[in-house]
C-alpha positions in Angstrom: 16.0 -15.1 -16.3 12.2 -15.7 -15.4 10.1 -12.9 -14.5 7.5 -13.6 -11.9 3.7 -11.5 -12.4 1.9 -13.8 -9.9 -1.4 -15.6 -10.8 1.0 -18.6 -12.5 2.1 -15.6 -15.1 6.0 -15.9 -15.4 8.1 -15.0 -19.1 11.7 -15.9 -19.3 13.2 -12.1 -21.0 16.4 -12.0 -23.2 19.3 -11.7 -20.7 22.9 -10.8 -20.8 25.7 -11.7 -18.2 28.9 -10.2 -17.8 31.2 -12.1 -15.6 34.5 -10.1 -14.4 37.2 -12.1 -12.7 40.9 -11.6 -12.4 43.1 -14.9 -11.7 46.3 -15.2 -9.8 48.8 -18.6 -10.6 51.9 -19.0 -8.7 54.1 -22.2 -9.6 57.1 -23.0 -7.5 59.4 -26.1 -7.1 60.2 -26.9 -3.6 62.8 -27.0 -2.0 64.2 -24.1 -4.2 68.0 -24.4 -4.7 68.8 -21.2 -6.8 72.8 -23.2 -7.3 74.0 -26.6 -7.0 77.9 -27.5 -6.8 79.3 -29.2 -10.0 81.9 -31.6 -9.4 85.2 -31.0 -11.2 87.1 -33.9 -11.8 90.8 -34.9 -12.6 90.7 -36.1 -16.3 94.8 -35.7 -15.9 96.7 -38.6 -18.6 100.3 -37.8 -17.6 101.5 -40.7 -19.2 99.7 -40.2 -22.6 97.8 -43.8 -22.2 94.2 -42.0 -22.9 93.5 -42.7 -19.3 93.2 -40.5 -16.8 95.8 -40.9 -14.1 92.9 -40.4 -11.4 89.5 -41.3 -12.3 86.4 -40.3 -10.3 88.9 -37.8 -8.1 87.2 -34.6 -7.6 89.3 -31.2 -7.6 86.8 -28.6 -7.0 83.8 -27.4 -7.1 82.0 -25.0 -9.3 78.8 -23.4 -8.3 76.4 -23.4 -10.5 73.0 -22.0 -11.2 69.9 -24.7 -11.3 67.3 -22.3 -13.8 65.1 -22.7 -10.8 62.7 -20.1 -10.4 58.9 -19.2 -9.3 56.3 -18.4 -12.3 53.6 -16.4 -11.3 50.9 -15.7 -13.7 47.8 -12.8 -13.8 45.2 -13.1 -16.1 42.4 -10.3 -16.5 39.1 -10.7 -18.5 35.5 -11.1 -18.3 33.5 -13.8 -19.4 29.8 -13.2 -21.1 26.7 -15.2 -21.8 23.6 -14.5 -23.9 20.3 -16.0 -23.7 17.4 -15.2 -26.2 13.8 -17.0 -26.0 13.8 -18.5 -29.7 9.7 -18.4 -29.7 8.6 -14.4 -30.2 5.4 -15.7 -30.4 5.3 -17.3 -26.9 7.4 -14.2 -25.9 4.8 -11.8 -27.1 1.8 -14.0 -25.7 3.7 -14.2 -21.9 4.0 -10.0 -22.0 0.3 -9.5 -23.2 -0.9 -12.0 -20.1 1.3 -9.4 -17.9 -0.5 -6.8 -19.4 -3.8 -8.2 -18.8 -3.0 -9.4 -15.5 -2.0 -5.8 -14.7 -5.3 -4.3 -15.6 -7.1 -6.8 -13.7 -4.9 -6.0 -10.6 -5.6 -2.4 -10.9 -9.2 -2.9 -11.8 -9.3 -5.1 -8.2 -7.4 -2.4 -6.4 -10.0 0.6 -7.4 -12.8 -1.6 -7.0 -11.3 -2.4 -3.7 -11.3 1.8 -3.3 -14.2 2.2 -4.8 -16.3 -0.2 -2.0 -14.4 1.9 1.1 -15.4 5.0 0.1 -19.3 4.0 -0.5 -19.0 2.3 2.9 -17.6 5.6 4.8 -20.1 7.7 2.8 -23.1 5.7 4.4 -21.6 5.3 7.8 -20.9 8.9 8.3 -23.7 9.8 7.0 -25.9 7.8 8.9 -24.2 8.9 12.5 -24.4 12.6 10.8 -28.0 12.5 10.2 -28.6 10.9 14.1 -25.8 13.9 15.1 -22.9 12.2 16.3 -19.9 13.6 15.1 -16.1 13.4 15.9 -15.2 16.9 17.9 -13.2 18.8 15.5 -10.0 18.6 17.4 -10.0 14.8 17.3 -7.2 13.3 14.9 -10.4 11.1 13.2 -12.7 14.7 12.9 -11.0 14.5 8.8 -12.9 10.9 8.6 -16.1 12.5 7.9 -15.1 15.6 7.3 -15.9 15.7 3.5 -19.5 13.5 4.1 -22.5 16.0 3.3 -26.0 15.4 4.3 -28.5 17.1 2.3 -32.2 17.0 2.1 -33.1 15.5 5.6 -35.6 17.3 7.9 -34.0 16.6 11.2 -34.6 19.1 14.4 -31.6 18.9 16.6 -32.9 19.0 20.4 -33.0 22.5 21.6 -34.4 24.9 24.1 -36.3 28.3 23.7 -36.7 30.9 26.7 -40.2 32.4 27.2 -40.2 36.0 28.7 -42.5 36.3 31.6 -46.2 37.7 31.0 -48.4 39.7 32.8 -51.2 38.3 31.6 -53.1 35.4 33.1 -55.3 33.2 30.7 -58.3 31.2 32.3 -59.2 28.0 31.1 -62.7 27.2 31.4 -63.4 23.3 31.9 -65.9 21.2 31.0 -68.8 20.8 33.8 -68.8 16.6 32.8 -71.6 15.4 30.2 -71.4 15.1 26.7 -72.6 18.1 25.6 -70.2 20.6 27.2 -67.2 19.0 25.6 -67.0 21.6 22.7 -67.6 24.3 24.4 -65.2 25.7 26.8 -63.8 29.5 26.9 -60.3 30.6 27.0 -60.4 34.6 28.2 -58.4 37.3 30.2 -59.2 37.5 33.4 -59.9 40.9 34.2 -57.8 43.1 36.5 
């Protein structure tokens, strides 16, 4: 038996095959005639010549039984083979190239990991630093759900309300040459 690890890695492994079976034989002779009729014949010497007085007459049959019968035969067993690599050498070779091939199969898969995790870390955080987010009922909120941003100085938009004042400031503007421009007045007005 050859075990297949992919990559061109295949080891033939000790095996062991049991082999049940149960066999039926039937012999028969056709056509079956369990008696045949025996001729009885007249070996009668009346006139003591040693020859019979009738030759070849028959005076009766006797039935009689031919032997013939069916044979049927049942055998039960099992049959079993064994096949052992001779080289341990190769043997041992073939299993450490499994091994190896193993590793390098589960290194590739955690790399694999490993790259889809950065890759969701930077894409969440990106849209969670511009503040779009999955709502929290959507089936794909648990997406980014574990992504923290931290250190960024970002000011969502938002709105403030002023109260209304009784106050009114007055602006004082610039007359128009070069020498009133730093000097203007900010002030109450007076009531």
């Amino acid at each position: 038996m050859t075990n297949t690890y992919g990559d061109g890695i295949s080891c033939q492994i000790p095996t062991m095959n049991v082999t049940p079976y149960v066999t039926r034989t039937g012999s028969w002779m056709d056509p079956y005639e369990p008696y045949y009729l025996d001729p009885v014949y007249n070996n009668a010497d009346n006139d003591d010549d040693n020859i019979p007085d009738n030759p070849g007459q028959i005076l009766y049959h006797i039935p009689t039984r031919t032997g013939q019968k069916s044979n049927q035969n049942v055998n039960l067993g099992f049959s079993m083979t064994m096949s052992i690599p001779l080289s341990k050498k190769a043997q041992r070779n073939c299993m450490e190239a499994v091994a190896i091939h193993n590793d390098y199969r589960k290194q590739l898969t955690a790399n694999k990991r490993l790259d889809f995790e950065l890759a969701r870390l930077k894409n969440c955080g990106e849209l969670i630093k511009s503040g779009v987010t999955f709502h929290k009922k959507s089936p794909y909120a648990t997406i980014c759900a574990d992504v923290v941003v931290q250190g960024v100085n970002t000011i969502r938009p938002h709105t403030h309300s002023i109260p209304p004042s009784t106050e009114v400031t007055q602006i004082t503007a610039p007359k128009g040459d070069a020498s009133d421009l730093g000097t203007f007045s900010i002030g109450n007005t007076p009531e």
